[in-house]
Structures are given as C-alpha cells and as structure tokens.
C-alpha positions as CSV (number, residue, x, y, z in Angstrom):
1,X,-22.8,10.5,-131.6
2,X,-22.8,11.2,-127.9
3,X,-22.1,7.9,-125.7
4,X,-25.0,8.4,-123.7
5,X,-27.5,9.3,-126.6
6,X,-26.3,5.7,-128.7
7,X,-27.0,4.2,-125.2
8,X,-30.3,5.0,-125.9
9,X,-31.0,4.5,-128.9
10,X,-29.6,1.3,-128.4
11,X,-31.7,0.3,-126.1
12,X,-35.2,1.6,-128.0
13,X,-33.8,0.6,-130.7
14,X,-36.7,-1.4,-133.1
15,X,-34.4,-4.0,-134.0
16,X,-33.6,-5.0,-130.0
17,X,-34.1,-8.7,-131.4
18,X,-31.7,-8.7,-133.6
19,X,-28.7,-6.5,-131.5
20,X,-26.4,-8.9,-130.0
21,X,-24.3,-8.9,-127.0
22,X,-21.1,-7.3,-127.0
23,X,-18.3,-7.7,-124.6
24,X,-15.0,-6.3,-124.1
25,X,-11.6,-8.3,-123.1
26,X,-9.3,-5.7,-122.8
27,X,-5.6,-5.9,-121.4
28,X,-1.9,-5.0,-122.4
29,X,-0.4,-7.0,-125.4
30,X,0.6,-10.5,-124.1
31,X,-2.3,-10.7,-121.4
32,X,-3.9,-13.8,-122.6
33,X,-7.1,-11.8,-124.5
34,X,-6.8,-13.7,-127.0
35,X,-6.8,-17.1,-125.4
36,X,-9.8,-16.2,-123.6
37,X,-11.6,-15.0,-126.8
38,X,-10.6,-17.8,-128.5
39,X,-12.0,-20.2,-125.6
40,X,-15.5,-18.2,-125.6
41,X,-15.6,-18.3,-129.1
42,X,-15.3,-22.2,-129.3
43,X,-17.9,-23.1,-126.1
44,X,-20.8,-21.1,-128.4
45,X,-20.0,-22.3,-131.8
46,X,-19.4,-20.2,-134.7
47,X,-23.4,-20.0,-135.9
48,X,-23.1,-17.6,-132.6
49,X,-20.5,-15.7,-132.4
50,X,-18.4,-13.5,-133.7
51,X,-15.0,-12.5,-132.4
52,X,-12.3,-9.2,-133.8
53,X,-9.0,-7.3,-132.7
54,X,-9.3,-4.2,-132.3
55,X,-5.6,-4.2,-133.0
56,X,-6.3,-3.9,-136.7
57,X,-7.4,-0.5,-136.5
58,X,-3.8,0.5,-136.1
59,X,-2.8,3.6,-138.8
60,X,0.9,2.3,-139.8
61,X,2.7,-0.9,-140.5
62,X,5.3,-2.8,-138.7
63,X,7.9,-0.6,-141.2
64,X,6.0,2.9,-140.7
65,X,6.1,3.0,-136.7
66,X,10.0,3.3,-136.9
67,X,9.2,6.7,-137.5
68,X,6.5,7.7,-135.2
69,X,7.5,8.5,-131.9
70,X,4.9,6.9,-130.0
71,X,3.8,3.2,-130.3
72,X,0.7,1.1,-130.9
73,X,-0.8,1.4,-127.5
74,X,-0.9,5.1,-128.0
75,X,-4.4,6.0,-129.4
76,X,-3.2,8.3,-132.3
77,X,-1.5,5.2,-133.8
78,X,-4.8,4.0,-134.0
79,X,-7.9,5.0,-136.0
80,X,-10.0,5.7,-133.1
81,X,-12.9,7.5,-135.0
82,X,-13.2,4.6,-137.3
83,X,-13.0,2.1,-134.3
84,X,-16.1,3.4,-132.6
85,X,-18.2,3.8,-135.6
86,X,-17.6,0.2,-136.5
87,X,-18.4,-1.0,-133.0
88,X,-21.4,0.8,-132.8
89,X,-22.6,-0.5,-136.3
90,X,-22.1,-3.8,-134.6
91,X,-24.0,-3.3,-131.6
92,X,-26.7,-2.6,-133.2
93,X,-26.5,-5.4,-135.2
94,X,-25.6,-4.3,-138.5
95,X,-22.2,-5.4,-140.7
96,X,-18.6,-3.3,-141.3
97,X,-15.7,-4.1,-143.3
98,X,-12.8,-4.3,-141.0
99,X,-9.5,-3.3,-141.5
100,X,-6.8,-6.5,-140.8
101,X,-3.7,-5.6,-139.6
102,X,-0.9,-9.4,-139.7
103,X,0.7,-9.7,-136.7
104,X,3.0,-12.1,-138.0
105,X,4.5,-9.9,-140.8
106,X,3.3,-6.3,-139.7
107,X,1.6,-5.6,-142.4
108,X,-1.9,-3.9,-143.5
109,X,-3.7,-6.8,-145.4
110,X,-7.2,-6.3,-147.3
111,X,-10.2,-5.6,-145.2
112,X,-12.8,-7.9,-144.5
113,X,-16.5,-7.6,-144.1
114,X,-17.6,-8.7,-140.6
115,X,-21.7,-9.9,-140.1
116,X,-22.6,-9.6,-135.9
117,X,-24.2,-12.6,-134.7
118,X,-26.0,-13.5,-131.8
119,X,-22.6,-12.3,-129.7
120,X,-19.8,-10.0,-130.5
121,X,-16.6,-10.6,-128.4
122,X,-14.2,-7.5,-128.7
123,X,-10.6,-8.0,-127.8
124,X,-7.6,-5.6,-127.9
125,X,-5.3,-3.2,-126.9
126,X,-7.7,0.0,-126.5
127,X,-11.5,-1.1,-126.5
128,X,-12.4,0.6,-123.4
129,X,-10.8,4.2,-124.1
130,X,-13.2,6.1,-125.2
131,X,-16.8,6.8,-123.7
132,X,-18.5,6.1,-126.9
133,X,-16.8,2.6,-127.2
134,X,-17.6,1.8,-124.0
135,X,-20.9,2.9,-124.4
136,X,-21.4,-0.2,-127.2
137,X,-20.6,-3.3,-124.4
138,X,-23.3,-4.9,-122.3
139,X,-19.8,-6.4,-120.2
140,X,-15.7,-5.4,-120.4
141,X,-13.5,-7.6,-119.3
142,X,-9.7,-6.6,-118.7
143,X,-6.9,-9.0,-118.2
144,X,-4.1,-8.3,-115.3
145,X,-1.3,-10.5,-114.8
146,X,1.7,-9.5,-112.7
147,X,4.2,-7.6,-115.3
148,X,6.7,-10.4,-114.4
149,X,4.2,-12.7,-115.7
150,X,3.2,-10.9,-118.7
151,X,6.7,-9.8,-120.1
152,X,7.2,-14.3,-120.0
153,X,4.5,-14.3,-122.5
154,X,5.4,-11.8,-124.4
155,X,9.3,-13.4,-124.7
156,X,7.5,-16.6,-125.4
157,X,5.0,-15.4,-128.5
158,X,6.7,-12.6,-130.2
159,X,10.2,-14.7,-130.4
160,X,8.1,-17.7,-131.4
161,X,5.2,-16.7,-133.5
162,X,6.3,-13.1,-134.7
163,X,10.1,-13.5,-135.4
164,X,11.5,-11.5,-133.0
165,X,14.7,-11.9,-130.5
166,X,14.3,-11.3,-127.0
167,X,16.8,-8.1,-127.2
168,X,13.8,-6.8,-129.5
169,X,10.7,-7.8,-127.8
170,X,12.9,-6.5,-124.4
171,X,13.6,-3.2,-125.3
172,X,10.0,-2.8,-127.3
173,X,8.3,-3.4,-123.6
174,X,10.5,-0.8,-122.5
175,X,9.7,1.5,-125.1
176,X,6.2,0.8,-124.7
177,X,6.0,1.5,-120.7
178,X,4.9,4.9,-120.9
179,X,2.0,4.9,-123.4
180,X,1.1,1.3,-121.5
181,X,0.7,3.8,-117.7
182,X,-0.7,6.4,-119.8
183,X,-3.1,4.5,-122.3
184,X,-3.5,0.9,-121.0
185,X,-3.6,0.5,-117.2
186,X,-6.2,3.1,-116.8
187,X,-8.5,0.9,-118.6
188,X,-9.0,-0.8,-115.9
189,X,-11.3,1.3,-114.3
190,X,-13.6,0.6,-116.7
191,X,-13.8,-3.3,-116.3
192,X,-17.2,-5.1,-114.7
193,X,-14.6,-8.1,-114.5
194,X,-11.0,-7.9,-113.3
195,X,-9.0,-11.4,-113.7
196,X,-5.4,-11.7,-112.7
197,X,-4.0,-15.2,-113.4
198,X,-1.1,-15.5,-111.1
199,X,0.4,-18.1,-108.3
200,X,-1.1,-17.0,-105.1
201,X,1.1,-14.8,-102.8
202,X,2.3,-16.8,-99.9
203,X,1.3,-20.0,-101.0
204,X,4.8,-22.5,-101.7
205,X,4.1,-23.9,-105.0
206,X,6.5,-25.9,-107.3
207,X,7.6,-24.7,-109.8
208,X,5.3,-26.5,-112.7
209,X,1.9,-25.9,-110.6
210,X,-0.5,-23.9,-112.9
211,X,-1.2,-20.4,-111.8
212,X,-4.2,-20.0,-110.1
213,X,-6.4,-17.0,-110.9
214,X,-8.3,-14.1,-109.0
215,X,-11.4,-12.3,-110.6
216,X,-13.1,-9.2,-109.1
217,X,-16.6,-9.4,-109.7
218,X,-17.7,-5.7,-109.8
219,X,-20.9,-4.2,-108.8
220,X,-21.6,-2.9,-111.9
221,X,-23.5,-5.5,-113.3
222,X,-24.8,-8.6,-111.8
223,X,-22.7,-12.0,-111.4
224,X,-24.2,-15.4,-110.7
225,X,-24.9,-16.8,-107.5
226,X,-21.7,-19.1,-106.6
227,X,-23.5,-20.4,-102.9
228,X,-24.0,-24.0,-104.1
229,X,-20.3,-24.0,-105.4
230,X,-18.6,-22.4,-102.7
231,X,-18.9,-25.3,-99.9
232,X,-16.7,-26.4,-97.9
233,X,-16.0,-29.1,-99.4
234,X,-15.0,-27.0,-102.6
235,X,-12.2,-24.4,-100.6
236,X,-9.5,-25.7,-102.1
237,X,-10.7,-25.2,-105.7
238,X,-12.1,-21.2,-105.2
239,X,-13.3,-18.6,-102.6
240,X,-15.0,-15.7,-102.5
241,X,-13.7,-12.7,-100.3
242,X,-14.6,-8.9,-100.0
243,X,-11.4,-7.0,-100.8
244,X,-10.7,-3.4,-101.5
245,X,-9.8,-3.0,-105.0
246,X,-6.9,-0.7,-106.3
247,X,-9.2,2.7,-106.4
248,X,-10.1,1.5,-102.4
249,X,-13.5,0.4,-103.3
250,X,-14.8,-3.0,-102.1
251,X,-15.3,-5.5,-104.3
252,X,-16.0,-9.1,-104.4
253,X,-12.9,-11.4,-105.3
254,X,-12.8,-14.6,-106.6
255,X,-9.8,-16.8,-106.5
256,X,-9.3,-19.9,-108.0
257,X,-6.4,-21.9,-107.1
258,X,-4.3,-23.4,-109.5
259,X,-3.1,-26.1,-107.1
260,X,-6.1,-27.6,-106.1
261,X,-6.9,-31.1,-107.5
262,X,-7.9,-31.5,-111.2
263,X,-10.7,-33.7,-109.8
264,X,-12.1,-31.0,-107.9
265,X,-11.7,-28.3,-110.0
266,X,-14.0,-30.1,-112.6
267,X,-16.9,-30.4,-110.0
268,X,-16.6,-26.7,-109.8
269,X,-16.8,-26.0,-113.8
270,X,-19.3,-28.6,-113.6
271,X,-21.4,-26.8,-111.4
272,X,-21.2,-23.6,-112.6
273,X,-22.0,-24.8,-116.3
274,X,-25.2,-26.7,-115.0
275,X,-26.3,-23.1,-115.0
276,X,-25.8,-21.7,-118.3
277,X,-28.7,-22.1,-120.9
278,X,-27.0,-23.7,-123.2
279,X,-28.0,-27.3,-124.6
280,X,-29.5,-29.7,-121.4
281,X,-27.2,-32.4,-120.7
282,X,-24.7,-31.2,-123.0
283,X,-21.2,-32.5,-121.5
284,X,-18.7,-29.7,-120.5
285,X,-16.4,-28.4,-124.3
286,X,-13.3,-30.6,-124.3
287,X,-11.0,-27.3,-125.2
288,X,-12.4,-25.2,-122.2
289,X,-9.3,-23.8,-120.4
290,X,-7.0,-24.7,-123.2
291,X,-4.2,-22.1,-123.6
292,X,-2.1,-24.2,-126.2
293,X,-2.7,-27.9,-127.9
294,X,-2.8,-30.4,-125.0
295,X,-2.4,-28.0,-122.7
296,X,-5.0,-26.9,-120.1
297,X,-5.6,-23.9,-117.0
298,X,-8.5,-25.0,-114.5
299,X,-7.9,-21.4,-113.5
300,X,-8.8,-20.2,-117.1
301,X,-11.9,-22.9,-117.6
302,X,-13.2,-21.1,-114.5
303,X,-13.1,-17.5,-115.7
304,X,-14.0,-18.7,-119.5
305,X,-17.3,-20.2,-117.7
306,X,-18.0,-16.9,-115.7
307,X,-17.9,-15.0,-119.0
308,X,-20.1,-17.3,-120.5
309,X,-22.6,-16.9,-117.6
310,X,-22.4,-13.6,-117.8
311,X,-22.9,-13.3,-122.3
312,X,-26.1,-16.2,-121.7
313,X,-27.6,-14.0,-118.9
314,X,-27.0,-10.6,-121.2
315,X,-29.0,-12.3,-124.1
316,X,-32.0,-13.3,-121.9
C-alpha cells in the first residue's frame, strides 16, 4: 500500500479508538535505543505498552552472514517487505507474529505473536527507511552519540553480553562503516527528535561526570512548552537555543547538562512530569534514567520524560 494512502486510511480508520501510538527510536547498533525503550516501557506499565526490535526481521543467522557480503544494517539482510506489513498491522491496532532473532547466540528462534496496546514503541536498526514505515509513527526518534562514544558501547556490550573480543567487535564496526553512511545516518532526516548524549564541547569535565545530552526538538510536530522550566534559576540543569541543524535548517536545541547538580536536575524532571497525564500525585518512576542496575543519567531521565510527553499528548 502506498505510504500516503495507509496514512489515510489510518486516520479514517473506524477503529481510531482502538489504534495506538507508535513511535520510532531509531539509531546505529550500540546507540542506547534500547535503554531508552526500555525506560519508556517501564514509566507506562506493561497493561500499556508494547515494545519490539525491528532487528529480528533480519533474513540470516549469526553463521549465514559470513557469506553475504553486506551486513545487518544493509536493508537486503533484512525482510523489509515483511517489516512494513507488520508495522502497519500494528498501527492500526491489530496483532502479528514476529519473527525473533537472539542476539546473544545469533540465532533465528520461534516467532512470537505480538498484541498492540495502548502504545507501540519501535526500536532498531532501520525503522525509518522506507516511506511506508515511516508512514505508520505518530513520532521517530533517532539516537546520535559521537562515534567515539558509540564504538565504547559497543566494546562494552558485545564483549560483555554477546561473547565477543574487541578485535571482533573492532573490525565488525569497520566492516559495518559503509552500509552505516549509506543505510543508517541518513535516517536521521527523518527524526521529529534528535538526541545526542555527549559531554559538552568546551566545558572541562572530569573524567566520571555523566554526559550531558542535547535534543533537537523539530518542527515537525509539536513539543511541550518548557517556559516554566527554563528559569534562571534552572540554567545549569538545561537550555533552550535556536541552532542550525546538520541539513542548515533551524531548529530548536535542548541541552541538558550532565554536570549540573542532581538536586536540580530533579526539580527539572519534576516539572516536566507535573505535566503528563498520567496518575495525579503519582511520585516520579524510581528506574527513570537508569541505563544499568544502580546506575542513573539525569540527562537520559530528561529525554525519557520528553518522549513521554510527547506519546501522552499523541494519545489525547
């Protein structure tokens, strides 16, 4: 189906009721999509929400893709076609059996059936590449650290939690750069949220401050009025600036510094979640802006709670 034509009939659709908000968090592998899907998931429960990779609509095993010659971020080592038909099932509020691909041994493991709740969070490798995919999000979020930055992760998870050494997962990110510039990056574009956790540029940090985190708020859909946050008195946690964004368009920029005060970054979260319509009084989720057990990014609370806003608005 034409993108534009399922963009219509998903928005006559009879069922609108039942449809629920999708969104996007898009990025290279190692970017943190997974932390922040994991952190939405949590703050709206799982009666709510329901969160899949994308990543398991890849066409060969671990074993198989020594003989391809491209790699997983190239889209014909990935069922595309199948892809976009299950994400448009899905935003229109209807079930698919998903295909599960196991990171931790690289192998194909037996579907499962997925029911859409009241939210669908979408995280992977190549949600946003084609027209009719895109077509199926109310939002798209895509994750930009500094390559520096990213390749750390990367060292740190696949040596840890997948088994390899760092000569593999090295010369795999190698391997990987051209379909990444070719496949990847341009995703970008596509993004109504841009967020880039990073240590500000400039700014003399030691060595164990968290990184702080800057998130370009798009005109492309609307974002929630910051005014009574962004006092004064609240600088040192985030401001707002006008910026000119990679393509030379303006765009509002967020940044949230990782150095501030935990103090005050919590007044911040705590005034931006007094606006979500969620549960009156409710306290602020104890795991918001955790990244790993006892662990914790002000930074990453921040952007999990703009997301938030953003899903809560969507579904009014």
């Amino acid at each position: 189906m034409p993108d534009k034509l399922f963009r219509l009939r998903r928005s006559e659709a009879p069922e609108q009721g039942r449809r629920p908000v999708m969104v996007a968090i898009c990025g290279d592998s190692a970017t943190g999509k997974t932390t922040l899907t994991r952190g939405i998931a949590d703050i709206l429960g799982a009666d709510r929400a329901t969160a899949i990779c994308v990543d398991d609509y890849h066409k060969y095993d671990r074993a198989e893709r020594r003989d391809v010659p491209f790699t997983v971020l190239n889209p014909d080592c990935n069922y595309i076609d199948i892809m976009e038909q299950h994400l448009q099932l899905l935003a229109m509020g209807r079930p698919i059996l998903k295909p599960v691909y196991d990171h931790s041994t690289g192998t194909l493991a037996r579907p499962v059936r997925i029911e859409p709740r009241e939210f669908v969070i979408v995280e992977g490798l190549l949600p946003l590449h084609s027209k009719l995919s895109r077509a199926c999000f109310d939002i798209a979020v895509y994750l930009d650290p500094p390559e520096e930055i990213r390749r750390q992760w990367k060292l740190r998870r696949d040596c840890a939690d997948r088994g390899y050494t760092p000569e593999q997962v090295l010369a795999e990110l190698e391997r990987r750069e051209p379909d990444s510039a070719a496949y990847i990056r341009p995703q970008r574009q596509w993004a109504d949220l841009a967020i880039r956790f990073a240590p500000v540029a400039g700014h003399e940090d030691r060595k164990d401050t968290p990184l702080s985190a800057e998130i370009l708020l798009r005109p492309t859909i609307m974002h929630p009025d910051l005014s009574h946050v962004l006092t004064d008195d609240d600088r040192r946690t985030l401001h707002l600036k006008l910026i000119r964004d990679s393509d030379g368009r303006p765009v509002d920029a967020l940044h949230v510094h990782g150095y501030a005060p935990r103090e005050d970054s919590r007044i911040a979260e705590k005034a931006i979640w007094e606006q979500l319509s969620i549960d009156t009084g409710a306290a602020l989720p104890e795991r918001l802006g955790e990244y790993a057990p006892g662990k914790r990014s002000e930074a990453l609370a921040i952007a999990q709670l703009l997301l938030l806003w953003h899903l809560l608005e969507a579904r009014a």
